[in-house]
N, C-alpha and C positions, 0 to 999 in steps of 0.2 A: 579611130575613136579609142580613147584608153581605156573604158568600161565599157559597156554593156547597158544602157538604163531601164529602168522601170517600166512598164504601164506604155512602152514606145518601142518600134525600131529602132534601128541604127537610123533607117532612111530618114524617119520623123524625125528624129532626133539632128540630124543634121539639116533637114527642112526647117523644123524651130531655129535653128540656129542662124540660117541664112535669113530666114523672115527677120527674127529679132534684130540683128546687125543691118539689114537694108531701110528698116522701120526706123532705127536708131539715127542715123545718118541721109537720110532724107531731107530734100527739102523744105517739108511742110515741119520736120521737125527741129531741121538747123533753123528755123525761123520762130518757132516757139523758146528753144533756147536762147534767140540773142533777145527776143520777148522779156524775157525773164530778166535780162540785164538790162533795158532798157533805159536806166535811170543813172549807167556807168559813163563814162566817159568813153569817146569812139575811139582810141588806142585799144580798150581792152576790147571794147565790141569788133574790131578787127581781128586781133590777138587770137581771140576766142573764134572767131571763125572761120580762120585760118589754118587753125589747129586743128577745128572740126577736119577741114578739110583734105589733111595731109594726114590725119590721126585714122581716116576712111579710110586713105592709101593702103595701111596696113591688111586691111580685110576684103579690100577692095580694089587690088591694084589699077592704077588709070595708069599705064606705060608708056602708051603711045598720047601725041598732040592731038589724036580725033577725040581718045577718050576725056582729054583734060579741056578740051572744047566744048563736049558734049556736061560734063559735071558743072562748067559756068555757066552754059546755055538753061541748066537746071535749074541753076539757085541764082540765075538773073536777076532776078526780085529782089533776095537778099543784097545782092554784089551792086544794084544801082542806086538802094538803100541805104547801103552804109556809104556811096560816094557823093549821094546829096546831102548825107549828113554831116561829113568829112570837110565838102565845099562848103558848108553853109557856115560850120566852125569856124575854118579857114579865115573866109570873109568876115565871122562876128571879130575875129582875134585884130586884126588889119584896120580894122572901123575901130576899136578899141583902144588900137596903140597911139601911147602919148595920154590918152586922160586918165584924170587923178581920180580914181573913186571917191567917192563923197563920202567915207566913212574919213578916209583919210586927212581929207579937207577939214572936216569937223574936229577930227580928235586934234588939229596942228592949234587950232585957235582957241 
């Protein structure tokens, strides 16, 4: 530690710090954050939770294949979330292609 803090040990103080950073990056809370974007388009809601995820790496290292099994086994929820929402784009974009919006239609005549 390169100070000393206040009103804490070192020990707490590195206790706070592990608490904070595990709270941060949690599932309950990578889920309130794509929460929050909700209303983005599913590139960035990937984007963004991808980054959660490798951005953990740094404080968190996952080295090994058990542990990068064990962090999807975590955020499941999230991970099968954003691939029903991924497919269900997919399929609106596919049903979509070839028709001419009706704005379009309107404004030619």
């Amino acid at each position: 530690m390169a100070h000393t803090p206040k009103k804490m040990t070192i020990e707490e103080a590195k206790e706070e710090v592990k608490y904070a950073w595990s709270n941060s990056y949690s599932p309950e809370r990578n889920a309130q954050a794509l929460e929050a974007i909700k209303n983005e388009a599913i590139q960035f809601k990937i984007s963004h939770f991808v980054s959660r995820m490798f951005f953990r790496g740094i404080y968190f290292p996952q080295m090994r294949r058990r542990e990068w099994l064990m962090l999807c086994y975590q955020n499941r929820k999230i991970i099968f979330g954003l691939i029903k929402e991924g497919f269900a784009t997919w399929r609106r974009s596919r049903k979509n292609r070839g028709k001419v919006p009706t704005e379009a239609v309107q404004t030619a005549q």
